[in-house]
N, C-alpha and C positions, 0 to 999 in steps of 0.2 A: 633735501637730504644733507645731515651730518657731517663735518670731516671724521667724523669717529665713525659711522655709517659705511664712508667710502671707502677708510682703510679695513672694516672688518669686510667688506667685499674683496679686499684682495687679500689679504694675508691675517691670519690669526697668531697671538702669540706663539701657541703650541706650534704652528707650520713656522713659524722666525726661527724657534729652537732647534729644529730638525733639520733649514738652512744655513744654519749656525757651525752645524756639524763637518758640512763641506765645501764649506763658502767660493774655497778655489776654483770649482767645479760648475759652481754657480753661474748661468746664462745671464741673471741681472745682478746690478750691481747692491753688492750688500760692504757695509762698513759699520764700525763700531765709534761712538763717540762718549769719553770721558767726563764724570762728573764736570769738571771744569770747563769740558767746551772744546778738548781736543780728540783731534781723529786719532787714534790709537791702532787704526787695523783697515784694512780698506783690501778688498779681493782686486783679481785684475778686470775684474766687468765694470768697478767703479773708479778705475783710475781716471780714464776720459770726462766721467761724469764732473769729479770732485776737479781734475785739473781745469779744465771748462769754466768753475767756481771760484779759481784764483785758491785752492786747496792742494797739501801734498801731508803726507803721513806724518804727522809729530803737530803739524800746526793748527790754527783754533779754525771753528768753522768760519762762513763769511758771517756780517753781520744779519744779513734779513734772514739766517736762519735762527739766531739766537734766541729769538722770543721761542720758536718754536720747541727749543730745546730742551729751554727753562720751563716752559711748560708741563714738560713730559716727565720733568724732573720731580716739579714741585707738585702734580695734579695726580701722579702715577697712570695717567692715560694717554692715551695712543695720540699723535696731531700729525697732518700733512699740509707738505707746500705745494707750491709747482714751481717748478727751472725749466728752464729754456738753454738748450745745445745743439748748436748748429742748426737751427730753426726747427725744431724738433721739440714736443713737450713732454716733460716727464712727471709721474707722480710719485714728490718724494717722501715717503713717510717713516716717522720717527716712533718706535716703541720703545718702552721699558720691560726689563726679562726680571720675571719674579727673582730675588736671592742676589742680582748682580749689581755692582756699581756704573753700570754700564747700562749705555739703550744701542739698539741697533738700529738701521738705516737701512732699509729695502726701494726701489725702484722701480718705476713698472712706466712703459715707454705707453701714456696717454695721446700720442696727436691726433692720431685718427678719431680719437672717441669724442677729445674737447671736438675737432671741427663739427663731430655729428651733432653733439647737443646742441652748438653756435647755432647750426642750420637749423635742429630742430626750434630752436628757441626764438628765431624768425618765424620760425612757420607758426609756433605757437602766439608768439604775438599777432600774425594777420588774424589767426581762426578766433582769439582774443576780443579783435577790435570787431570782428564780423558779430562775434554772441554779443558782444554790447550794445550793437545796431538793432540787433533784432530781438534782442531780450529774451535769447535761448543760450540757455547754458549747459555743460554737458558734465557726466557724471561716470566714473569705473570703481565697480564695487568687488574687489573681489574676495569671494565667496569662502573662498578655505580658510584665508587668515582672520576676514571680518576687516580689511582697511580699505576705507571709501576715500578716493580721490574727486576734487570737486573743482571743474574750472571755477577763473576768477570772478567772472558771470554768473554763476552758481551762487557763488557765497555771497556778491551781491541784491540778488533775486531772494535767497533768504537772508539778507540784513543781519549777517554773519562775519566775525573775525578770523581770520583760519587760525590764529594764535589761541584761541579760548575752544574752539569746536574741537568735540569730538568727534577724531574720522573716521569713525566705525559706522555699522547699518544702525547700533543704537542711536547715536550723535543725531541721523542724519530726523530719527523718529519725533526726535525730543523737540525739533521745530514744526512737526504738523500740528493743527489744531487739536485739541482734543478729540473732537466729535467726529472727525477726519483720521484718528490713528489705525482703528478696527479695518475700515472700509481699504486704506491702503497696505496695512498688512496683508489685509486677506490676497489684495493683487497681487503682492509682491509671492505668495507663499504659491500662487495657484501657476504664478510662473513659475515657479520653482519646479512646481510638481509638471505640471503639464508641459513644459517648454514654449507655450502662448506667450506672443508681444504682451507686455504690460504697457496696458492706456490708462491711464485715471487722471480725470481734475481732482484736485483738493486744496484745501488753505490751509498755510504755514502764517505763526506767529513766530516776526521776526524778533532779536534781544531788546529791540526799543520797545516791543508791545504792540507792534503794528501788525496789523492782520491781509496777506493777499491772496489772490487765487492765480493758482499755477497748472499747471497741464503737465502732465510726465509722461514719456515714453521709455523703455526700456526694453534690450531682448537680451535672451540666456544663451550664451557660449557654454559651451561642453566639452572634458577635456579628454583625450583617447580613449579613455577607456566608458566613456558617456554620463559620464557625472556631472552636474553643475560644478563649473569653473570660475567665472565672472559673470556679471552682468552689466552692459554699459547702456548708456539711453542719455536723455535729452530731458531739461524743465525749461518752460515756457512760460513767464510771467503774463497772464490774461487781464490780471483785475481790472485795467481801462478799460476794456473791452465787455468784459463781464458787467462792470457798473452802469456804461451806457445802454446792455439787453436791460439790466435791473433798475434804470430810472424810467425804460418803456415800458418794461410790464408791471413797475411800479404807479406806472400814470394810467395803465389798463386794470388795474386790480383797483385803483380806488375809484373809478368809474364804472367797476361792474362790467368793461367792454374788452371784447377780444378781436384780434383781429386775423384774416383766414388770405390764402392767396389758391387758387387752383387755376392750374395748368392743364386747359382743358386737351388737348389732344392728349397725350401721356398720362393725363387722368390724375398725375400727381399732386396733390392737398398738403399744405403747411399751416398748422395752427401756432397760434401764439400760445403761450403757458397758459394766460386767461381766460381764452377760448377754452384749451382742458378742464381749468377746473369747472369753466360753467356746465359744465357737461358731466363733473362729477369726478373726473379723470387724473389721475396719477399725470402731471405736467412732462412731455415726449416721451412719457413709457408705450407710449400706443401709437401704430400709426395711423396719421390723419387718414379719411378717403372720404369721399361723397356718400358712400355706402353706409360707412359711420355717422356721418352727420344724420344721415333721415333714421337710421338707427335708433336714435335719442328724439328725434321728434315725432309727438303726439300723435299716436293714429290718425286721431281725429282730425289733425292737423295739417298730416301730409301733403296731402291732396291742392290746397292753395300753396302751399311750398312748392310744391313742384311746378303749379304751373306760374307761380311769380316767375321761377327758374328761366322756363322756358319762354315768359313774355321778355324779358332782358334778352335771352340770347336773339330773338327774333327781331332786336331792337324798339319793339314797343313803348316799353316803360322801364326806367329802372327798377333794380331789385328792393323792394322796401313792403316789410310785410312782418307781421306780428304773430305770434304762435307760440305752443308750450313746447318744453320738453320734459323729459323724465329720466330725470339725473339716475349715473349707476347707484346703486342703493333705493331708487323707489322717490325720490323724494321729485315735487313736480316743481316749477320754474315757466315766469313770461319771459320772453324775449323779443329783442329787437333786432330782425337780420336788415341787414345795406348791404349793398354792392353795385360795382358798375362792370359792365364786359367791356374789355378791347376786342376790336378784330381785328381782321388780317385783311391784306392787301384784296384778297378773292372774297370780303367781305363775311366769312365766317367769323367765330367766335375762339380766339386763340386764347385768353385769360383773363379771371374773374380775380377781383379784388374786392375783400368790404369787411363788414366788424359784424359781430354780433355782442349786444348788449343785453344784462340780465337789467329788466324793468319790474320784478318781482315785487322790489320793496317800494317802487314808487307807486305801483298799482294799487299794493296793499295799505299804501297811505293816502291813496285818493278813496281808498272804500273805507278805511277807518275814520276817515273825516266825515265822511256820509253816514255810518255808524253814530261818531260822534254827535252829528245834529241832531239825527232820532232822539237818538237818547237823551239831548238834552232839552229837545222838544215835548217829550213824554214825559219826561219825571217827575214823578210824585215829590221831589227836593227843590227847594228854590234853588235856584241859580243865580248868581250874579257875577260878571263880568268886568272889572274894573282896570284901566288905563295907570301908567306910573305914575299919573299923576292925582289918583285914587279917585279918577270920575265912572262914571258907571258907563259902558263900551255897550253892555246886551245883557239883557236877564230872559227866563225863557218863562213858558206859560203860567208852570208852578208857582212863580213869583206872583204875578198879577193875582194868581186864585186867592196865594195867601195872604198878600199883602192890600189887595183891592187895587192898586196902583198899574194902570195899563203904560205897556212898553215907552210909549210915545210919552207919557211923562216925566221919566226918571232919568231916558237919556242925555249925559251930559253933567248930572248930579252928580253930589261928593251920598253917599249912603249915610251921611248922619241925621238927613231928616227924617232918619226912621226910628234913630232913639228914644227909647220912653224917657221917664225922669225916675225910674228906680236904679241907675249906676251912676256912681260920683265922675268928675274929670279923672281920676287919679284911678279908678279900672280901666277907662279907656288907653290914659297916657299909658298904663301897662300891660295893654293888650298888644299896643302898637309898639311897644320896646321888645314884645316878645316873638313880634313877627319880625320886625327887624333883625333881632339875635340870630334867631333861628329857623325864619323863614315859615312858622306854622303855628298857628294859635287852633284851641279847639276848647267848647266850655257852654256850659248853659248863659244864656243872657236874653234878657226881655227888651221887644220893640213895641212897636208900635201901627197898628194898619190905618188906611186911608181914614177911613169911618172914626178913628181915635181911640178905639181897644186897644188893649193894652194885651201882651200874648208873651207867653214863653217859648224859646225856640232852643232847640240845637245847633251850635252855628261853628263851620271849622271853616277857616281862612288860608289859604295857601297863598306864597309867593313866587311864583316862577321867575326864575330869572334867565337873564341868557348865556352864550359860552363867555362872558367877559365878567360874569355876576353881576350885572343890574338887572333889576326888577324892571318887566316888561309888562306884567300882568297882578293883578289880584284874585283871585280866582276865591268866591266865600257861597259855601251851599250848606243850606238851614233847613230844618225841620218841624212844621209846627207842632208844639209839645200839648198844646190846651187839650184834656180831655184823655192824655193817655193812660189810658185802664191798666193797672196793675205797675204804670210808669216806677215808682219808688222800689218796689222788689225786686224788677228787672234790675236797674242799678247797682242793687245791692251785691246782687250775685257776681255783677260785672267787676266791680270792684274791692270784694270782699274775700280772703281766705277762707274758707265754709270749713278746717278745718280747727283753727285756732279763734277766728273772729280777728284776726286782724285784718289792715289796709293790704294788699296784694303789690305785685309790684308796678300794675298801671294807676294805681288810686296815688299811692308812693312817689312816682314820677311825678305825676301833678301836685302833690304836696309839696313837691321838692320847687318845680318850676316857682311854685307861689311863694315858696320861701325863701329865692333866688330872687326873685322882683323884689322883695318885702325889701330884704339885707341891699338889693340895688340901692332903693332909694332911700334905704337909713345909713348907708354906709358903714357897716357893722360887718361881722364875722359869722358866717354858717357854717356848719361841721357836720356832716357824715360818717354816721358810722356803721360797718358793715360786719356782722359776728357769724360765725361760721363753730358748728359741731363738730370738734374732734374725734376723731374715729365711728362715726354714727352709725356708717353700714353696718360695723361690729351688733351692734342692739338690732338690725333688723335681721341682719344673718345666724344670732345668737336664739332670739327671743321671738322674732316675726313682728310682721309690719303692724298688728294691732299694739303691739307693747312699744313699738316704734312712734305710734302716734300719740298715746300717751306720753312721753316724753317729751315730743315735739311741745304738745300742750302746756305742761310743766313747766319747760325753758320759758315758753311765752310769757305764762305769768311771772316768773322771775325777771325778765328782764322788761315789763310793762314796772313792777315792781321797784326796780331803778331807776329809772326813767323821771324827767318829770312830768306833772300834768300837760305842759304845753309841746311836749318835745311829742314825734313822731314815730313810733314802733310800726315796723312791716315783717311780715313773711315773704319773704321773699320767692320762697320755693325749697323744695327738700329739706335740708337741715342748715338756708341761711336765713338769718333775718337781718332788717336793715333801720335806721333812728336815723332822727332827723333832731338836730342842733340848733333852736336858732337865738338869735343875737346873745352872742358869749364873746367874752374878752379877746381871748385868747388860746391857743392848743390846746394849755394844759388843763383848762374845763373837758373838754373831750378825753384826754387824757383818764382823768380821776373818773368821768361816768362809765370809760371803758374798764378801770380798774374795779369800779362797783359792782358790777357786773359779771366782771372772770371772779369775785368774790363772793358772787351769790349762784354760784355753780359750785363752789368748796363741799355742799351740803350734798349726799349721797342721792341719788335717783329710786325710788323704791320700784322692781319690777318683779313679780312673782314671789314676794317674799325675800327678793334680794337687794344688797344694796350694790348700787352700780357710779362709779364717779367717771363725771364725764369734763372735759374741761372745753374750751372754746376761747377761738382764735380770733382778734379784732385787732379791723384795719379802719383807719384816720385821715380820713381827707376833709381840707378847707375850701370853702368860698368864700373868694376871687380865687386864693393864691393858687389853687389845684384843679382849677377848670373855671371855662368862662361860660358853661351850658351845663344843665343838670345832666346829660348822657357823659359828659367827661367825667362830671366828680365825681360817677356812681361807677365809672370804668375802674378810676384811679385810686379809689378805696375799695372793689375788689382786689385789683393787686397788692396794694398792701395787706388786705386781710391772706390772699394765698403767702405773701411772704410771709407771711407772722407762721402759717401753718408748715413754711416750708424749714423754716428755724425750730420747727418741734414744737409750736402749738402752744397753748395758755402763753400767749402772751399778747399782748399790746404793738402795733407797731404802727410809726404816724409815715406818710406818703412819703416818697421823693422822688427828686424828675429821674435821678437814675436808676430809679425802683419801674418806671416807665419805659425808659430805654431799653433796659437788662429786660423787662418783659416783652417789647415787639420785636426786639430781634430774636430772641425765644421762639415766639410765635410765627414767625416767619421762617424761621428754619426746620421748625416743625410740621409748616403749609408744606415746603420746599420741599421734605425729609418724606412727605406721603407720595409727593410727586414723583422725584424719581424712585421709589420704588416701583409705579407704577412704568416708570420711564425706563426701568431696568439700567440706571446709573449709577447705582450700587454692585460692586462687580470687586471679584476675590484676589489680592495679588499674595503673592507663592514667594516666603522666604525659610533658604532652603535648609534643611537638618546633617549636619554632616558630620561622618563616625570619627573619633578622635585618631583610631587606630588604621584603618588607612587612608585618611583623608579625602575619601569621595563623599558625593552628597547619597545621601540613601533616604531620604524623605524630603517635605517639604509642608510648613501652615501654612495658613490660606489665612490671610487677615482683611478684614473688612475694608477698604476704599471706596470714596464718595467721589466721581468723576463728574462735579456739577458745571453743567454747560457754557458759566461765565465766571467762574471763581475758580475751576479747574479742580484738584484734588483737594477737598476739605479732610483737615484735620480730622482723625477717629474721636480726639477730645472733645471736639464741638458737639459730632451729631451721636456719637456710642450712647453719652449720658439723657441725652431727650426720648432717644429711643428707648433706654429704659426707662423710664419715666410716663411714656406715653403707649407702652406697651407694642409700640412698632418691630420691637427687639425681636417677637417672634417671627413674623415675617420676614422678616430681614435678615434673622439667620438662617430661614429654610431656604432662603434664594440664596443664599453665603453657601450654604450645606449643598445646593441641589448643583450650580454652577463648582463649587470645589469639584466635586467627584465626575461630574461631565467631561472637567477639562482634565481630570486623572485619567479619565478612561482614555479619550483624545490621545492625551501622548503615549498612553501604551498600546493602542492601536497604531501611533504611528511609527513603532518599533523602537521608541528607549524604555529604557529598563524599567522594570514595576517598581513602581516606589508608594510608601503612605503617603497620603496627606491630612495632614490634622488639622482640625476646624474646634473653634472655642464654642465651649456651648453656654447660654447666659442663666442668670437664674432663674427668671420669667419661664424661659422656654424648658427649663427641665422640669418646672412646680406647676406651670402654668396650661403646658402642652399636652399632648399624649404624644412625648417624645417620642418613645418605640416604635410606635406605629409611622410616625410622619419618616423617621429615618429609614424604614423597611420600603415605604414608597418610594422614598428617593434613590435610593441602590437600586431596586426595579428600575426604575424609570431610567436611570442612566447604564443601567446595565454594567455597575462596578462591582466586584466582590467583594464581601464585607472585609476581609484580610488588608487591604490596600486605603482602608478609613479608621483614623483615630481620630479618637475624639477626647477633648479635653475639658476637664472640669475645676471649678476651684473648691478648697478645703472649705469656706463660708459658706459654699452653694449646699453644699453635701450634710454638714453640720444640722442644718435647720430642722430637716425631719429626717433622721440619720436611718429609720428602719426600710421608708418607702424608698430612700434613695437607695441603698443598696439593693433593694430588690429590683430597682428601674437599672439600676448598674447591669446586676446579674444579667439581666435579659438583654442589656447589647452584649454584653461581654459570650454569652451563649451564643447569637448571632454570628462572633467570630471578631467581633470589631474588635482593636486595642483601645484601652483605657487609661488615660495617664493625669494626674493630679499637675496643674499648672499654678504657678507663682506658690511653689512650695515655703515653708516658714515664714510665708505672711498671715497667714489664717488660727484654725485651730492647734492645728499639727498634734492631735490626739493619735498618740502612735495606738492607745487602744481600738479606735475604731479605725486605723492604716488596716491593720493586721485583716479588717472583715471586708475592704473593699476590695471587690474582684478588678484591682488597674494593674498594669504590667508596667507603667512607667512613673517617676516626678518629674519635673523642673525645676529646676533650683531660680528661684526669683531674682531679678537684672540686679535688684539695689545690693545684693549680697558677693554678685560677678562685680560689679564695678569700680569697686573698691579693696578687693580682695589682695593685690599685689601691693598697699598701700598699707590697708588695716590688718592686723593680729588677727581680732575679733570674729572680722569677717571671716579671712581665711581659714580660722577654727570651725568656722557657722558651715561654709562650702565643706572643710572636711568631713565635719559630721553627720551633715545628710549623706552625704558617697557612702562612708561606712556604713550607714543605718539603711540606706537604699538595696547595698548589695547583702546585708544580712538578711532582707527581706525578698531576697532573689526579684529587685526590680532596675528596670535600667536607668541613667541618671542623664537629664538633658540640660545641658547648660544656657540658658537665654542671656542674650546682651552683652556676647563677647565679643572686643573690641580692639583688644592686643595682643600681641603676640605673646608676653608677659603672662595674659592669663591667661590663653591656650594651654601653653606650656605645667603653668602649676594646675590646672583643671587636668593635665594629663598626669602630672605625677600624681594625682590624689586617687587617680582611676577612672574616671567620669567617662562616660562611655561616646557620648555626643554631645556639640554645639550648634549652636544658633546664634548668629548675632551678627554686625558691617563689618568683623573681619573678614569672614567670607563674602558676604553679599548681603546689600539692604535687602527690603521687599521689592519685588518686582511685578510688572503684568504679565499676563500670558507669553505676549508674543515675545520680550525678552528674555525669558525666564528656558524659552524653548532654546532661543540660542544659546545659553547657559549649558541647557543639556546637549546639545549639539556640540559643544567644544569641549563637555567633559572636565571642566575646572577641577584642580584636585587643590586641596590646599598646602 
């Protein structure tokens, strides 16, 4: 506490001036002291005090009071000492009187109080030195004001400054982990309600970034009249404790084994968390019992369970015996139970110990192996088996049929005396560069059998390797090809586009692989290029997919027409195709055949008598420079062809690595961005709308937050723009929309005031949705009335098809919803179609508030919509207010409401409540 604290506890300016009046009269001593430092006035209750001080009326104070004086002089605020009379302590304190040259001097006779704090401040340091022992620390929050006091242990235990913390219940929030804030609000709130102990574990991340697990207790005091008054409790730093359960059931979960204790007379079972889940089970939401356990085992199975049971307890044999279960959900499970019984002195069975282990996946790898052999015992495909050191380990029957060569031959062999003499060294040498690369070669090649026929086969060679990446095996299964009927058509189909007649994209790949080896060994340049149809849907959505395939065909021939004879043209799929480049200088060959190309699409499309111009997007990747495997360089020149598309199309754009980058973390956040929707970590925080005229809040948006479980709150910039791009925007405002009015309904159930809340609506979801309908479900469903939901739209969104929107308007605005136009004069600002939208409100957009007390212009801009808003009888909302500066001129212009961190950022639920709890006015 303060000396400015201590003395507004005892004496207030206004109460000095009222002692001022009759000082004589006055029980403590009051005197007056001079700009200069002298006593000018002094009653008789302060004679003893000042003469005590070596002081009498006319003369200057002592010196250890002069800083205090100058203080009070130069700071115009209150300071206190303390003096000592007649072993007696007093507390002297110095004010300034508004208007006067003068401070006064009040006294207040502290001995009693300092010895109590002395005492208490022993006592505090023992109970101090005890929570650092034990690593509990204790906490008093109280409730009316919102200030949370935190022993020293405390702010320890959260890795916390008491100089930087906030000691409020928010403060206290802002150090739980994320994933942990809901679960301990709700305890905190359900004591609230209910007056129940609050028990909860959770983890706090401390300011270093360090994460522990804690144990809280707390109980609710009540104050006469039965309201919540404080609440004070105890935190328990656990995480040693916690880590050494979590490196045991860490060493039982990756062994699949759980371990069980029962207490046989009392009948009481303790499973380990492992044990649960093998069993299907939510980890101690259930209790263990014997009864449970045959519960989950086998019918069929029971039966030897039980009486293993009962040969252990009789001392026969130990417990050890194999049997299924049937996990909750249905799903079946081997296991492995152990146990031993102790007994008791009178040689009964007093308690059983032992593990059960899931053997499931070992079982099914002993029958897969058996699978395995079959199958490779019967198959129509040779097989061959080769060692790292490429000698042959086992071939299975198929071999011998096709090759003539029995087992017992070959064992021990390198496989090349099975080579015909139709491939040079230099297919082999890159055969074997190409399993090397990439671990898998596959491709027609002729051998040769026992007898000295010569035969064609289909042969793919795989490389296994092990968890270190060396090659442990060779593994190569061949096909004999002599004699297959219709063999060449087949092929074709395999590898051929049946709509354009090009190469497809597996013929493609291996064109590419080959022309990847070729450029290895010349050391030369291959280039990839990858072209993409701009706007293509457009022609099948227009015209239909028959006049879509005609075009396809069309592009084809134009860009085989480019092209040269030796270069590579595929179909890729839909409306991409893809060319193959090989030994060129440099880029800019790729470069100019991609420019040839965007040039021989300049000429109109002919479809039904129309002409139709279509342009197409291509992206440029090299080898070496842009992959070291044809699956990379065919990655890396998609993305640059989607950049080229994403820059507005007809044009050229060659690869770069940070064209790679900017695409996986794209992509990753887009994996992330589906997940937690699924994960319900998309969740609405509420900042609040408050009337300019009398300062309370009377609404509240609800803006989109991302609560990702190890990045913590993302940015709306990051994930707003993917979602519309990937079309998530819709789902993700219905769970914005559905969750906004849930938690409206919440706090006016829980008795504060009805307030809107406005929720942004995107352009996807107004064009894209059958918005009416999904909004009419979610007001059911949450049971809020449509009066208590606004919803906000932009001028751009509305613009596009101006008649369906206003009729999609109309019909919320019939419902009863409010309507209001957000980030006003950024858009069209067509006052002719203002006039036909059924909204009741605008907002005047941040960049136009933020500069308004600085720029003319602005402030012209802000005035002019307020007038143009109230001619149109609409109300005017100010976003992004910031100072007091522009509250003020936003009042004098008339504006009706703000929004913006003068009042309050965005908030989550559970702050946002305390917010309304305290009523903030501005």
């Amino acid at each position: 506490m303060t000396d400015k604290d201590s003395f507004t506890r005892h004496i207030s300016k206004e109460e000095l001036k009222l002692l001022a009046r009759f000082p004589e009269e006055n029980p403590h001593p009051v005197f007056r002291v001079s700009r200069d430092g002298k006593v000018c006035y002094a009653n008789k209750a302060s004679v003893k005090l000042l003469k005590a001080n070596g002081v009498t009326l006319g003369s200057y104070v002592p010196k250890e009071w002069e800083s205090a004086v100058n203080d009070v002089f130069m700071s115009d605020s209150a300071r206190e000492i303390k003096v000592a009379v007649d072993g007696r302590v007093f507390m002297l304190s110095f004010t300034p009187i508004e208007g006067d040259d003068f401070l006064y001097a009040y006294s207040t006779d502290v001995t009693d109080r300092v010895a109590a704090e002395n005492a208490m401040r022993r006592s505090s340091e023992s109970l101090a030195r005890a929570q650092r022992i034990a690593k509990v620390g204790s906490w008093d929050w109280n409730i009316a004001t919102n200030d949370l006091e935190w022993s020293d242990e405390t702010y320890r235990i959260f890795g916390a400054n008491p100089v930087e913390v906030e000691a409020t219940y928010e403060g206290f929030l802002s150090f739980i982990h994320p994933d942990d804030r809901d679960s301990v609000d709700k305890a905190v709130n359900n004591c609230l309600a209910t007056g129940s102990p609050c028990a909860i574990e959770h983890r706090v991340v401390t300011s270093k970034g360090e994460e522990r697990i804690v144990k809280e207790y707390g109980e609710l005091f009540l104050d006469s009249s039965g309201k919540p008054e404080k609440m004070v409790g105890t935190v328990q730093d656990i995480t040693d404790m916690r880590k050494t359960e979590e490196s045991l059931n860490k060493a039982q979960s990756l062994s699949h084994t759980g371990s069980w204790e029962w207490d046989i007379p009392s009948g009481k079972v303790v499973w380990s968390d492992e044990h649960y889940r093998i069993f299907g089970l939510e980890p101690q939401k259930t209790e263990a019992t014997y009864e449970l356990f045959m519960k989950y085992v086998h019918p069929d199975d029971a039966g030897f369970v039980v009486k293993s049971i009962e040969d252990a307890f009789s001392g026969k044999k130990k417990y050890e015996v194999e049997h299924r279960v049937i996990k909750e959900g249905g799903e079946r499970r081997v296991c492995r139970g152990q146990g031993e019984v102790q007994f008791g002195d009178d040689g009964k069975p007093r308690k059983m110990v032992g593990t059960i282990q899931d053997i499931t996946d070992m079982r099914k790898s002993e029958d897969s192996l058996k699978l395995a052999r079959t199958i490779f015992e019967s198959a129509h495909e040779g097989v061959v088996i080769c060692g790292a050191d490429v000698n042959i380990e086992s071939v299975n029957p198929a071999f011998t049929k096709i090759t003539g060569y029995a087992e017992e031959e070959v064992i021990g062999k390198n496989p090349s005396f099975l080579q015909s003499d139709r491939h040079s060294a230099e297919f082999y040498k890159a055969m074997w560069a190409e399993i090397e690369k990439t671990g898998y070669w596959s491709g027609e090649i002729w051998n040769r059998r026992k007898n000295g026929e010569a035969y064609p086969e289909l042969l793919s060679i795989t490389a296994e390797k092990n968890s270190c990446g060396g090659v442990e095996h060779y593994i190569a299964v061949f096909t004999d090809l002599t004699g297959a009927a219709g063999r060449d058509d087949s092929r074709y189909k395999e590898n051929y586009d049946p709509l354009t007649g090009l190469p497809n994209r597996i013929l493609f790949a291996d064109r590419l692989n080959q022309s990847i080896a070729h450029t290895e060994r010349s050391g030369g340049i291959l280039s990839l290029i990858i072209l993409g149809l701009d706007g293509f849907v457009k022609v099948n959505n227009r015209f239909g997919y028959a006049a879509g395939d005609k075009v396809l065909q069309e592009a084809s021939k134009r860009i085989m027409r480019s092209a040269r004879d030796v270069d590579t043209v595929s179909r890729f799929g839909s409306d991409e195709f893809g060319l193959i480049l090989g030994d060129i200088k440099n880029s800019g060959v790729a470069a100019k055949m991609g420019s040839k190309i965007m040039e021989s699409f300049s000429e109109p499309f002919k479809i039904g008598g129309e002409d139709i111009f279509l342009t197409i997007s291509v992206g440029i990747a090299l080898y070496p420079n842009d992959g070291r495997v044809g699956q990379s360089v065919i990655k890396n020149c998609d993305i640059a062809m989607q950049r080229a598309k994403e820059l507005g199309g007809d044009r050229c754009q060659l690869f770069t690595s940070e064209m790679n980058e900017k695409a996986m973390k794209r992509l990753t956040l887009e994996k992330e961005l589906r997940l937690a929707l699924r994960r319900e970590e998309l969740l609405p925080f509420f900042q609040p709308k408050v009337s300019i005229g009398t300062g309370k809040m009377i609404g509240m948006e609800a803006l989109a937050r991302w609560d990702h479980p190890e990045k913590g709150l993302v940015s709306p910039a990051e994930f707003i723009p993917i979602a519309e791009e990937t079309g998530l925007i819709v789902p993700m405002g219905e769970h914005i929309l559905r969750e906004s009015c849930r938690i409206n309904k919440v706090f006016q159930d829980a008795g504060y005031p009805p307030m809107m809340v406005a929720v942004n609506l995107s352009p996807k979801q107004f064009t894209e949705s059958n918005i009416v309908m999904m909004v009419e479900s979610v007001l059911e469903e949450t049971n809020l009335s449509p009066e208590y939901l606004e919803m906000e739209i932009t001028e751009s969104m509305v613009m596009e098809d101006v008649e369906n929107a206003i009729a999609t308007l109309k019909k919320l605005n019939e419902m009863g919803i409010t309507l209001s136009i957000d980030d006003f004069g950024t858009g069209y600002s067509s006052l002719g179609y203002l006039k036909r939208f059924p909204i009741d409100a605008l907002k005047i957009d941040m960049i136009f508030i933020r500069d308004m007390t600085v720029s003319s212009d602005d402030a012209e801009i802000v005035s002019a919509i307020i007038s143009m808003a109230k001619s149109l009888n609409l109300k005017v909302i100010a976003e992004g207010v910031e100072t007091k500066e522009q509250l003020e001129l936003l009042r004098e212009y008339g504006c009706d409401q703000i929004q913006g961190y003068y009042y309050s950022k965005p908030l989550n639920k559970s702050v946002f409540e305390l917010l309304l709890k305290r009523g903030k006015k501005l």
